[in-house]
PDB file with one MODEL, atoms N, CA, C and O in Angstrom:
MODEL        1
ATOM      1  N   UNK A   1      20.637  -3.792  27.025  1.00  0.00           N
ATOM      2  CA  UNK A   1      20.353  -2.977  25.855  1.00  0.00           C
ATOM      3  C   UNK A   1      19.564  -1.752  26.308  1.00  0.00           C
ATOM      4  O   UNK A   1      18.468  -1.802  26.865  1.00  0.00           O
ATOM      5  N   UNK A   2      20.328  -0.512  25.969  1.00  0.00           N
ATOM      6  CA  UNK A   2      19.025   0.636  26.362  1.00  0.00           C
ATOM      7  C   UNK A   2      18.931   1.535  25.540  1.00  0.00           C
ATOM      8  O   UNK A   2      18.816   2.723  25.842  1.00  0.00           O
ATOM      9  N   UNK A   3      18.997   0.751  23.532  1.00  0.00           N
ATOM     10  CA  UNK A   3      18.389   1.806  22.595  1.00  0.00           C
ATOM     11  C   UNK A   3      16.948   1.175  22.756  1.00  0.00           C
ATOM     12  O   UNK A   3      16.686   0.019  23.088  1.00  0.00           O
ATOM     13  N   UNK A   4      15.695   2.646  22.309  1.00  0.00           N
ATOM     14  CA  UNK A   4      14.831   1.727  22.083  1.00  0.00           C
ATOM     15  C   UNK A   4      14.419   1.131  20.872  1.00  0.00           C
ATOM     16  O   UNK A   4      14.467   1.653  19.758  1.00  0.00           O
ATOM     17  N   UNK A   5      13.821  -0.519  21.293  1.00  0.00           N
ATOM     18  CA  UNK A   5      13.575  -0.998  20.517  1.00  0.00           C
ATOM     19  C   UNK A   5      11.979  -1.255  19.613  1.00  0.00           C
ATOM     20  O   UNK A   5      11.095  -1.453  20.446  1.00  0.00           O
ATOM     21  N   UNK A   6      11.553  -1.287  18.480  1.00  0.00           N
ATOM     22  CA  UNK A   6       9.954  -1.514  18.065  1.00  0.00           C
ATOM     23  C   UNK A   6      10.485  -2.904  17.496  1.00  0.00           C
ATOM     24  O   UNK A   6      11.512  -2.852  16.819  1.00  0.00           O
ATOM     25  N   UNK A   7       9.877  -4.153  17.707  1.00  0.00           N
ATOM     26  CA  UNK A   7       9.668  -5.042  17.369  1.00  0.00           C
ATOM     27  C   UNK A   7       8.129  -5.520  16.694  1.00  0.00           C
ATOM     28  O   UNK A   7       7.101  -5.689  17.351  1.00  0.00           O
ATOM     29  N   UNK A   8       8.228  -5.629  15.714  1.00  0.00           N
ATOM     30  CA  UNK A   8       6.684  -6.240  15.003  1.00  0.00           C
ATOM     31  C   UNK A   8       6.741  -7.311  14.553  1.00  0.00           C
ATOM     32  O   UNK A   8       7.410  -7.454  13.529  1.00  0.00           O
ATOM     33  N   UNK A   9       6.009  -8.557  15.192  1.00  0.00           N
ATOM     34  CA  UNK A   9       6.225  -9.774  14.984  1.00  0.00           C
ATOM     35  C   UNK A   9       4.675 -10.545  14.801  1.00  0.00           C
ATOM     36  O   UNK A   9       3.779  -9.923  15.372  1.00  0.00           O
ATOM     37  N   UNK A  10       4.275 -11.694  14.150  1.00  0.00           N
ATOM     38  CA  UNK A  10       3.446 -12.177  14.231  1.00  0.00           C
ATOM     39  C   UNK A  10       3.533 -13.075  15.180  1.00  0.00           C
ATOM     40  O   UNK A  10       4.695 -13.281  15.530  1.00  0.00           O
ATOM     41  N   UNK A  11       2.335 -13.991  15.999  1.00  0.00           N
ATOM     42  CA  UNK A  11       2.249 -14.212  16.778  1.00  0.00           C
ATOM     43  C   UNK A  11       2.735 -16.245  16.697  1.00  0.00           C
ATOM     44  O   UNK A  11       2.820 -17.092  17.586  1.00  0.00           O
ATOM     45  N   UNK A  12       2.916 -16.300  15.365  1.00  0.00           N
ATOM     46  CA  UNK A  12       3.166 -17.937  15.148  1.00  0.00           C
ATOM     47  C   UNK A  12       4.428 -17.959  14.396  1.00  0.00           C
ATOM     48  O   UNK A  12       4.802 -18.697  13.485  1.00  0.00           O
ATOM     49  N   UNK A  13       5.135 -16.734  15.140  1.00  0.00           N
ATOM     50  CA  UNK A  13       6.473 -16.385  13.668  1.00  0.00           C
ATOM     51  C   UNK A  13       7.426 -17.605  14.233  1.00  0.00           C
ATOM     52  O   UNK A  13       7.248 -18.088  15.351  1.00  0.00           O
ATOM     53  N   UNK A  14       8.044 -17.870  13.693  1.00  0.00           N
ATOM     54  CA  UNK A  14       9.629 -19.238  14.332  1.00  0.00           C
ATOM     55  C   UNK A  14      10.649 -18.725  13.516  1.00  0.00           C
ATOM     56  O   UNK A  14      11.512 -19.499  13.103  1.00  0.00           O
ATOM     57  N   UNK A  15      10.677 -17.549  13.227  1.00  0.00           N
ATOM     58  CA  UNK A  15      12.167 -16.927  12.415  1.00  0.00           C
ATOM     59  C   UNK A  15      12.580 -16.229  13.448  1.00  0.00           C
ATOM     60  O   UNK A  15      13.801 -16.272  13.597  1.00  0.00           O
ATOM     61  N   UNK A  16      11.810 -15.395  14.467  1.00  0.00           N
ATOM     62  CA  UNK A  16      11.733 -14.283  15.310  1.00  0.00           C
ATOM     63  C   UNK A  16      11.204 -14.429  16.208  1.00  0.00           C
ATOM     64  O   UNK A  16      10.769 -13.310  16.484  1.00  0.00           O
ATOM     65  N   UNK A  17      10.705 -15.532  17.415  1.00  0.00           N
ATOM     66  CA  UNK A  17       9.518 -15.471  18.616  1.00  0.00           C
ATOM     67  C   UNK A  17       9.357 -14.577  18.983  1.00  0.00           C
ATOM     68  O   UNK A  17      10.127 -13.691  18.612  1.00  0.00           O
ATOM     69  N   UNK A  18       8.207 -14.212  19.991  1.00  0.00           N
ATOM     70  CA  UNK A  18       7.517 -13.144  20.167  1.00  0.00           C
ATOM     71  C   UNK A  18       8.508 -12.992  21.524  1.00  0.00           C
ATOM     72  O   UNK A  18       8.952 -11.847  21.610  1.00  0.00           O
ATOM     73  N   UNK A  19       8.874 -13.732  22.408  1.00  0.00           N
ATOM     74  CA  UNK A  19       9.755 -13.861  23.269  1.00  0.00           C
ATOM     75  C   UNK A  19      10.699 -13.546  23.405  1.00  0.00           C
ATOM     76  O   UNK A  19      11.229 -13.435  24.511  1.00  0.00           O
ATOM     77  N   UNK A  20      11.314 -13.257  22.160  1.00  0.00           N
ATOM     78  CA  UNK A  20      12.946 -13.262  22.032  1.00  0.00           C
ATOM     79  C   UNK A  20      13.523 -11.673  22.117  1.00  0.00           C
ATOM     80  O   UNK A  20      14.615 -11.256  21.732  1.00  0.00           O
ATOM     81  N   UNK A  21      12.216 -10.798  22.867  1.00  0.00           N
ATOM     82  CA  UNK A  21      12.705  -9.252  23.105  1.00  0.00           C
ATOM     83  C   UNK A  21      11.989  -8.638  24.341  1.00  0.00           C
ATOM     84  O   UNK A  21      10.789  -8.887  24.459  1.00  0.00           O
ATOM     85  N   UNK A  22      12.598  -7.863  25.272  1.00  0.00           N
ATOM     86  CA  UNK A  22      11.382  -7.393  26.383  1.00  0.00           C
ATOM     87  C   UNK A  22      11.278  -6.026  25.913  1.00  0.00           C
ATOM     88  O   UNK A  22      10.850  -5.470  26.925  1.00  0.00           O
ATOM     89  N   UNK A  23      11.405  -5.030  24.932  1.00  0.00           N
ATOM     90  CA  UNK A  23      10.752  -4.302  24.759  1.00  0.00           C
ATOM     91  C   UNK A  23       9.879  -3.897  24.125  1.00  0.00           C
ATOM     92  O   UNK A  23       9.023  -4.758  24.330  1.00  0.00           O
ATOM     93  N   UNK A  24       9.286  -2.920  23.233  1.00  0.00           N
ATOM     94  CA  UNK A  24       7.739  -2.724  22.806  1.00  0.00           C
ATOM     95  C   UNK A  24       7.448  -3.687  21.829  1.00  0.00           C
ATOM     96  O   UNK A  24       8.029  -3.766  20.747  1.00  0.00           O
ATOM     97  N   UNK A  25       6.269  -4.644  22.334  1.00  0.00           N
ATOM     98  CA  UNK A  25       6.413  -6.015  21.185  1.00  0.00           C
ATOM     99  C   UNK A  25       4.406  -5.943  21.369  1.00  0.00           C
ATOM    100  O   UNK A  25       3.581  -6.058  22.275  1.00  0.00           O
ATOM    101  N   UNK A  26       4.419  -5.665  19.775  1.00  0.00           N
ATOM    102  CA  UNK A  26       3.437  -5.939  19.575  1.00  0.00           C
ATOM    103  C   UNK A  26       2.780  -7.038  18.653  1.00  0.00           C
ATOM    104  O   UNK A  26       3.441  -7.174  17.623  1.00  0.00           O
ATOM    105  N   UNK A  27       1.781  -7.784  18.708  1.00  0.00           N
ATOM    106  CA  UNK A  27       1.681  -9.516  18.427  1.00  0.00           C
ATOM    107  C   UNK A  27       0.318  -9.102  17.311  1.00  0.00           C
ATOM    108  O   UNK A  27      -0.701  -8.460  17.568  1.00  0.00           O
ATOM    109  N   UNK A  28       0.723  -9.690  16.113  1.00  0.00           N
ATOM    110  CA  UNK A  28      -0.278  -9.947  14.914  1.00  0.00           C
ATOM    111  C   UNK A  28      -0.686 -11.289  14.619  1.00  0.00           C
ATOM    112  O   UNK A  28       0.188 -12.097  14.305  1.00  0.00           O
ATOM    113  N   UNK A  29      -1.791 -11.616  14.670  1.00  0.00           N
ATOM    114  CA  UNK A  29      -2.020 -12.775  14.604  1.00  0.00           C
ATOM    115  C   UNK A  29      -1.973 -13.944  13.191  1.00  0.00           C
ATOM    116  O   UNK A  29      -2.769 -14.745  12.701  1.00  0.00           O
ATOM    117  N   UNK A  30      -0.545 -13.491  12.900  1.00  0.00           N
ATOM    118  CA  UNK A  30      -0.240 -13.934  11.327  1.00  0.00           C
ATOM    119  C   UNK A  30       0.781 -15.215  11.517  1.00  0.00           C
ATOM    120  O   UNK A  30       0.547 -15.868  12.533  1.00  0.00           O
ATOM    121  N   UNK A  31       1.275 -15.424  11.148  1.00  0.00           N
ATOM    122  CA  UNK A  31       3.052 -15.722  10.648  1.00  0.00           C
ATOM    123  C   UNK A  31       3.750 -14.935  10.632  1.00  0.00           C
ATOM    124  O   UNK A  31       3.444 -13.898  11.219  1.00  0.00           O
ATOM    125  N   UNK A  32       5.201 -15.046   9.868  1.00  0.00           N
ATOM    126  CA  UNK A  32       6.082 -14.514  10.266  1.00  0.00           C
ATOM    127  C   UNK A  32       6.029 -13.024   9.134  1.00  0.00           C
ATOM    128  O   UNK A  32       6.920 -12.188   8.983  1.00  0.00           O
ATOM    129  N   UNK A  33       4.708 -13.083   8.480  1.00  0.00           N
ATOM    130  CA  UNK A  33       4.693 -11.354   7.441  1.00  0.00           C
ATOM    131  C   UNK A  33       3.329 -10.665   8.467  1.00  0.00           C
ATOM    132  O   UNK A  33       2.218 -11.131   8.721  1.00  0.00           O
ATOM    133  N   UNK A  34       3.884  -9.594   8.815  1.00  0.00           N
ATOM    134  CA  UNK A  34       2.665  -8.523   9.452  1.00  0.00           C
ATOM    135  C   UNK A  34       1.878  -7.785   8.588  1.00  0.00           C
ATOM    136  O   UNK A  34       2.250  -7.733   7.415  1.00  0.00           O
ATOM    137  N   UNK A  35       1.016  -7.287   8.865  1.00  0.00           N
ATOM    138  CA  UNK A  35       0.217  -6.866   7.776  1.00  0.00           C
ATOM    139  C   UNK A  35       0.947  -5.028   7.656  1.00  0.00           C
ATOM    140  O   UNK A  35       1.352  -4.253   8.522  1.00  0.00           O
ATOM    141  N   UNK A  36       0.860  -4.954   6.550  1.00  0.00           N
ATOM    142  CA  UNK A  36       2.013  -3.584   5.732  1.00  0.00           C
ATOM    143  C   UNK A  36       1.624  -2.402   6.525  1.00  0.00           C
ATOM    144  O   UNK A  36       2.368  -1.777   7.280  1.00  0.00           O
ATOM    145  N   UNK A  37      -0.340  -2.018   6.130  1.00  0.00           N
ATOM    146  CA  UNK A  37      -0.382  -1.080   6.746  1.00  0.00           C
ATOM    147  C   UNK A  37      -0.341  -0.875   8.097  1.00  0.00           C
ATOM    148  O   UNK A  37      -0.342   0.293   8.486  1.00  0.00           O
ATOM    149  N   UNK A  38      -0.295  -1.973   9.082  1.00  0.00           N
ATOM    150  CA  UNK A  38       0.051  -1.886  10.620  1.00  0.00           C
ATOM    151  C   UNK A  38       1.591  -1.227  10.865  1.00  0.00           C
ATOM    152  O   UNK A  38       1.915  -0.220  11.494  1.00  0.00           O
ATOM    153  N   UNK A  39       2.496  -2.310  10.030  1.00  0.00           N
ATOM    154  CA  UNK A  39       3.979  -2.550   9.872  1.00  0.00           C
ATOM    155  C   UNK A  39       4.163  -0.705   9.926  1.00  0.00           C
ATOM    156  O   UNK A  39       4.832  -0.238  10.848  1.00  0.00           O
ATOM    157  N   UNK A  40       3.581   0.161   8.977  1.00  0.00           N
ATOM    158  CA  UNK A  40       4.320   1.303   8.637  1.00  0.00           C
ATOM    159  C   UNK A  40       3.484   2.732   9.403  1.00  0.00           C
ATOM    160  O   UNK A  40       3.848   3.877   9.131  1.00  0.00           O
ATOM    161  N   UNK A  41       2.546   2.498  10.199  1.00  0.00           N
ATOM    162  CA  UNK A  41       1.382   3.010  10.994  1.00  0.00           C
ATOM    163  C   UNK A  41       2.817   2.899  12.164  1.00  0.00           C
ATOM    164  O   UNK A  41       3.727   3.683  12.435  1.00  0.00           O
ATOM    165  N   UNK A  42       2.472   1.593  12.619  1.00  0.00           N
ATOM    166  CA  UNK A  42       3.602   1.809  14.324  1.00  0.00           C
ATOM    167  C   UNK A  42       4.931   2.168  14.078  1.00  0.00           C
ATOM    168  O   UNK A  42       5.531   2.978  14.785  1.00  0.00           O
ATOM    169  N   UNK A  43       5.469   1.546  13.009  1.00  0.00           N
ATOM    170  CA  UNK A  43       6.797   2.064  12.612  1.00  0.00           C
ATOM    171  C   UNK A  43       7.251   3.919  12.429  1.00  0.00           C
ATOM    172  O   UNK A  43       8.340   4.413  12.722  1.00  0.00           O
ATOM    173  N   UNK A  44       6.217   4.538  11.950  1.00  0.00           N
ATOM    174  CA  UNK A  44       6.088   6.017  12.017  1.00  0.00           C
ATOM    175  C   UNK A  44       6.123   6.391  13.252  1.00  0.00           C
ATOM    176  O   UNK A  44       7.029   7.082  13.720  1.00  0.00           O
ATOM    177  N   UNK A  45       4.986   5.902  13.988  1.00  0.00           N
ATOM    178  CA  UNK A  45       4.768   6.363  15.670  1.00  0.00           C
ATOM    179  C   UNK A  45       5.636   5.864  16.541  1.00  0.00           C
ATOM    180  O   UNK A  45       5.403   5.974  17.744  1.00  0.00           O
ATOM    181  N   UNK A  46       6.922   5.154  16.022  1.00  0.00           N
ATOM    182  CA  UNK A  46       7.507   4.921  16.634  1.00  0.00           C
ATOM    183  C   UNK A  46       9.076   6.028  16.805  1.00  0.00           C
ATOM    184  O   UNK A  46       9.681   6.430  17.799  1.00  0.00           O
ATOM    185  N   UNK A  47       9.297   6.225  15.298  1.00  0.00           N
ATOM    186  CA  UNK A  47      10.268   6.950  14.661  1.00  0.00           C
ATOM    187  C   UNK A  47       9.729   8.751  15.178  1.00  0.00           C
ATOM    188  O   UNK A  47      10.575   9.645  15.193  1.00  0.00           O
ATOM    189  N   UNK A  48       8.690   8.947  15.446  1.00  0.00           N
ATOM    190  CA  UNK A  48       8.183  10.141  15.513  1.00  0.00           C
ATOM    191  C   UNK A  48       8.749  10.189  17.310  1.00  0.00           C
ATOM    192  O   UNK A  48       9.453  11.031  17.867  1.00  0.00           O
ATOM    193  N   UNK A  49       8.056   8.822  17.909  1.00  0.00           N
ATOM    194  CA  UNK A  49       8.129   8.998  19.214  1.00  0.00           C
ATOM    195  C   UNK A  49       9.727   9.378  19.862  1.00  0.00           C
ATOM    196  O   UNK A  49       9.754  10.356  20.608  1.00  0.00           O
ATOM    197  N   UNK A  50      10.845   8.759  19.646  1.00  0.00           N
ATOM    198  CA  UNK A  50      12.236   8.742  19.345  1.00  0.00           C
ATOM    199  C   UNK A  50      13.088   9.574  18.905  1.00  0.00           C
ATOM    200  O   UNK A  50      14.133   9.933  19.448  1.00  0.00           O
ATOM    201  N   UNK A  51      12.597   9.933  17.789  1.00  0.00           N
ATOM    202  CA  UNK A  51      13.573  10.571  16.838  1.00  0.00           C
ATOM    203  C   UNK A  51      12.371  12.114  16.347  1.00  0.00           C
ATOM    204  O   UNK A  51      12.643  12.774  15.344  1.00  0.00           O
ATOM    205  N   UNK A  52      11.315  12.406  17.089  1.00  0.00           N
ATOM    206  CA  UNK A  52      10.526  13.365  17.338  1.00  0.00           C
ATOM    207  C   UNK A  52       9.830  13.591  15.388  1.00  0.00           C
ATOM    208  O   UNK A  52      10.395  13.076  14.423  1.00  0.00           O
ATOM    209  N   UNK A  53       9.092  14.094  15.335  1.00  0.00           N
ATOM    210  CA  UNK A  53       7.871  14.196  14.161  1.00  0.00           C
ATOM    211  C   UNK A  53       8.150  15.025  13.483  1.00  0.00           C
ATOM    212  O   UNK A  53       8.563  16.124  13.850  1.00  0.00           O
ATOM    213  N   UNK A  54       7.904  14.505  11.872  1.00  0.00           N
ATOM    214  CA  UNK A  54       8.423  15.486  10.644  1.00  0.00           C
ATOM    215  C   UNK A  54       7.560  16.304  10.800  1.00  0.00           C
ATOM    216  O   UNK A  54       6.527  15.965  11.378  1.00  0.00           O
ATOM    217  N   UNK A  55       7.757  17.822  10.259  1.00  0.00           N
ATOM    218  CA  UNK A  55       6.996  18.630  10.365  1.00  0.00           C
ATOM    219  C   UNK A  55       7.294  18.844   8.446  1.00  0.00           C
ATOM    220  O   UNK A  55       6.676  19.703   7.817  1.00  0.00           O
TER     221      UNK A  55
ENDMDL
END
């Protein structure tokens, strides 16, 4: 696979393991719901990083 990928997963998820991706994986110490304002914070900086920043 060489789109990139953002994965946001909690760290006790069993729908999704934290394992089940080698690229940017960052671990919340929840279940399988991340907390919103993290979720849409990295999700921006991710979309910005990629697909470059709304102006």
């Amino acid at each position: 696979m060489t789109t990139p990928v953002l994965m946001l997963n909690g760290r006790y998820d069993f729908v999704f393991p934290p394992d089940s991706k080698d690229k940017r994986h960052i671990l919340f110490d929840t279940g399988h719901s991340v907390p919103r304002n993290e979720q849409i914070r990295l999700t921006l900086e991710w979309l910005d990083r990629y697909l470059c920043p709304v102006r």
